[in-house]
C-alpha positions in Angstrom: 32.0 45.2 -59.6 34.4 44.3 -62.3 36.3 41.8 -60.1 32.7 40.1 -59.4 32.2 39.3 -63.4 35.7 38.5 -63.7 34.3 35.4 -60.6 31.2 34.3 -62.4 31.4 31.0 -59.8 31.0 33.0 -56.9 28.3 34.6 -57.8 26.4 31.4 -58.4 27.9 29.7 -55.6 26.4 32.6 -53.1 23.3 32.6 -54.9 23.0 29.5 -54.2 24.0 29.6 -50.5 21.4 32.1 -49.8 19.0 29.8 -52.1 19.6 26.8 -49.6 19.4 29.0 -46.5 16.5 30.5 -47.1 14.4 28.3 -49.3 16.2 24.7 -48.9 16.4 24.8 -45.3 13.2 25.8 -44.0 11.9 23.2 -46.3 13.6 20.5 -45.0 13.0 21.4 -41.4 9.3 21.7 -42.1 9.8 18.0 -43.5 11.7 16.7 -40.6 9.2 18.3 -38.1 6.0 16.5 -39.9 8.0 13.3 -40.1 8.9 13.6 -36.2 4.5 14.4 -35.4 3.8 11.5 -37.8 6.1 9.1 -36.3 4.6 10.3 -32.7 1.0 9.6 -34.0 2.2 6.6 -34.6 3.3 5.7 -31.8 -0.1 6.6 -30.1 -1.6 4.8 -32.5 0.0 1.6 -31.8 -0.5 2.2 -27.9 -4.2 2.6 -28.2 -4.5 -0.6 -30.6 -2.7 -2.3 -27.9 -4.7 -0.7 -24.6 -7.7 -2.2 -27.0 -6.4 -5.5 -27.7 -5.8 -6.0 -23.9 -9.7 -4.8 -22.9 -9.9 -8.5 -21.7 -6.7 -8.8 -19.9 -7.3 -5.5 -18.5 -10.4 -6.4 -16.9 -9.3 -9.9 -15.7 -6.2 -7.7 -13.5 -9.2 -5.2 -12.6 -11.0 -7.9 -11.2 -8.1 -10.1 -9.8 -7.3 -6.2 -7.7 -11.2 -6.1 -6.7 -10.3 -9.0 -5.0 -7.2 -8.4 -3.0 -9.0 -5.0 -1.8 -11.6 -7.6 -0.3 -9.2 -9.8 1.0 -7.2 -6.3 2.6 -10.2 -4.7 3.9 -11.1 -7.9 6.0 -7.6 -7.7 7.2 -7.9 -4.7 9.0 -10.4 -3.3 11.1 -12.7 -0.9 9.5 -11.9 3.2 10.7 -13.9 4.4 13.7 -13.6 6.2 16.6 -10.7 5.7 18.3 -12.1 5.5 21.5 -15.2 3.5 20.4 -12.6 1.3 18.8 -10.4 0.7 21.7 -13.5 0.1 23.9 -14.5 -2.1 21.6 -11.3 -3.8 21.5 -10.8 -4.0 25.0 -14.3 -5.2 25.7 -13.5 -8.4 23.0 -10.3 -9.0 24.7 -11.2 -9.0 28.0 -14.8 -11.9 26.9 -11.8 -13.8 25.2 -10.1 -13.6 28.7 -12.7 -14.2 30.7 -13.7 -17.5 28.6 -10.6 -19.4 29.3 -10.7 -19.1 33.0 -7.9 -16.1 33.2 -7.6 -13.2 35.5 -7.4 -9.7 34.0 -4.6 -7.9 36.7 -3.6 -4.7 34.5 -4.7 -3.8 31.3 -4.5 -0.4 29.2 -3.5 1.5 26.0 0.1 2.5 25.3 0.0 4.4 22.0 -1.2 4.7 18.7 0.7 5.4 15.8 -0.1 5.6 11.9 2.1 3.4 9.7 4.4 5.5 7.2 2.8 5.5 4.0 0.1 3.0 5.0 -3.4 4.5 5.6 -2.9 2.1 8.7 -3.0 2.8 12.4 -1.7 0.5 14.8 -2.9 0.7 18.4 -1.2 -1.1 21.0 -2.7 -2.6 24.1 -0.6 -3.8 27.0 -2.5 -6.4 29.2 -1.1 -8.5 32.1 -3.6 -11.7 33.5 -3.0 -14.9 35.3 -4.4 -18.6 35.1 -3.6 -21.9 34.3 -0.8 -22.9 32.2 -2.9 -25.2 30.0 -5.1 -22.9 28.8 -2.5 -20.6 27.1 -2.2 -22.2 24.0 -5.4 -22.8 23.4 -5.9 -18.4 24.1 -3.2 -17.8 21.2 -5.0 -19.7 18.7 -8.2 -17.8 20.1 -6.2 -14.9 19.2 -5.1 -15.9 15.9 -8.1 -16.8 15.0 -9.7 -13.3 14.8 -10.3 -12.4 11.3 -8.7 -9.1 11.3 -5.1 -8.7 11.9 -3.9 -8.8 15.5 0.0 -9.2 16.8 1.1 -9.6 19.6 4.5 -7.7 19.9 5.9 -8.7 23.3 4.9 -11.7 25.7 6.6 -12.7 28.7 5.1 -16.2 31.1 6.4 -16.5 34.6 5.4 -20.2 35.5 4.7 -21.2 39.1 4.3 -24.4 40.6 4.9 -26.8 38.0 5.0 -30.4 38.5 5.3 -33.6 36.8 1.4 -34.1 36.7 0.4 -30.1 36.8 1.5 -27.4 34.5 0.7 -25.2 37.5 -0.1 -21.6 36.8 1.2 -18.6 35.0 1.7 -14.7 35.0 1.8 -13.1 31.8 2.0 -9.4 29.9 1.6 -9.5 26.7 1.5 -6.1 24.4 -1.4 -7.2 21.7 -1.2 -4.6 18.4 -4.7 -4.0 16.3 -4.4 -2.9 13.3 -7.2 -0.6 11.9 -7.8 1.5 8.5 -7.4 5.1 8.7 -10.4 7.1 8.7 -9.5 9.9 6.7 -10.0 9.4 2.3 -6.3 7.0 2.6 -8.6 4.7 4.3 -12.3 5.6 3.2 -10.9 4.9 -0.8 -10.3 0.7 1.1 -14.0 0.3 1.5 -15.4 2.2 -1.0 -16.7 0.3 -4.1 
């Protein structure tokens, strides 16, 4: 004891150690914690300020996305059956056929298969006719025309009898691809409102 009162400094000096570890400290980390939740209610505060500043712009892209759903849901054809589809499908194709003069020789389904990450199936149709030459461009743009999405993935034309005043006739297959909206809530969410 006698050599502590002969070190009067470190006795103050570990008093007031212990004084800044157990008073000092806490205190400050109590400080720094409310400084850190104030400057993170801050931060929320200026977010919402901004999210209610931008109501108008906000509803201008909410309205500007109502209408690209429009223009995507009259790109594809709405879900169904898949057989009602395909006979429905195969039924238009073969009117669209019949109205330019062509003969159907083989038509029939290959496959369908959904799109990765798409609520999109595509079913594929592989059809083979015959006719006159001059009429085929004028069946594309038929084709084309459709308001929903239709490709055709393969075509091949054997010409016959071709002169310089006929374009003589053809033989063609041709793999035609709809596309149509799944039917399960990836697709139903499309058409909803």
């Amino acid at each position: 004891m006698s050599e502590i009162r002969n070190h009067p400094f470190l006795i103050t000096f570990l008093l007031l150690l212990i004084c800044i570890k157990y008073v000092l400290h806490p205190v400050v980390e109590w400080q720094n914690d409310k400084l850190w939740s104030i400057a993170q209610n801050n931060k929320r505060q200026i977010r919402a300020a901004e999210a209610i500043a931008n109501v108008e712009a906000n509803q201008v892209q909410i309205q500007t996305y109502k209408q690209q759903k429009k223009i995507l849901q009259s790109m594809f054809y709405k879900p169904m059956n898949e057989a009602e589809f395909k006979l429905e499908q195969q039924q238009w194709l073969e009117e669209l056929v019949d109205q330019y003069g062509f003969k159907i020789n083989n038509v029939g389904w290959t496959y369908s298969v959904k799109m990765l990450s798409k609520p999109v199936i595509t079913h594929r149709l592989s059809l083979n006719f015959e006719g006159q030459t001059y009429e085929l461009p004028a069946f594309h743009l038929a084709l084309a025309a459709n308001p929903e999405w239709i490709g055709v993935e393969t075509f091949s034309v054997d010409t016959i009898g071709q002169r310089e005043e006929s374009l003589g006739k053809f033989r063609a297959t041709m793999d035609v691809v709809f596309y149509q909206m799944e039917s399960e809530a990836g697709g139903q969410e499309l058409y909803e409102e």
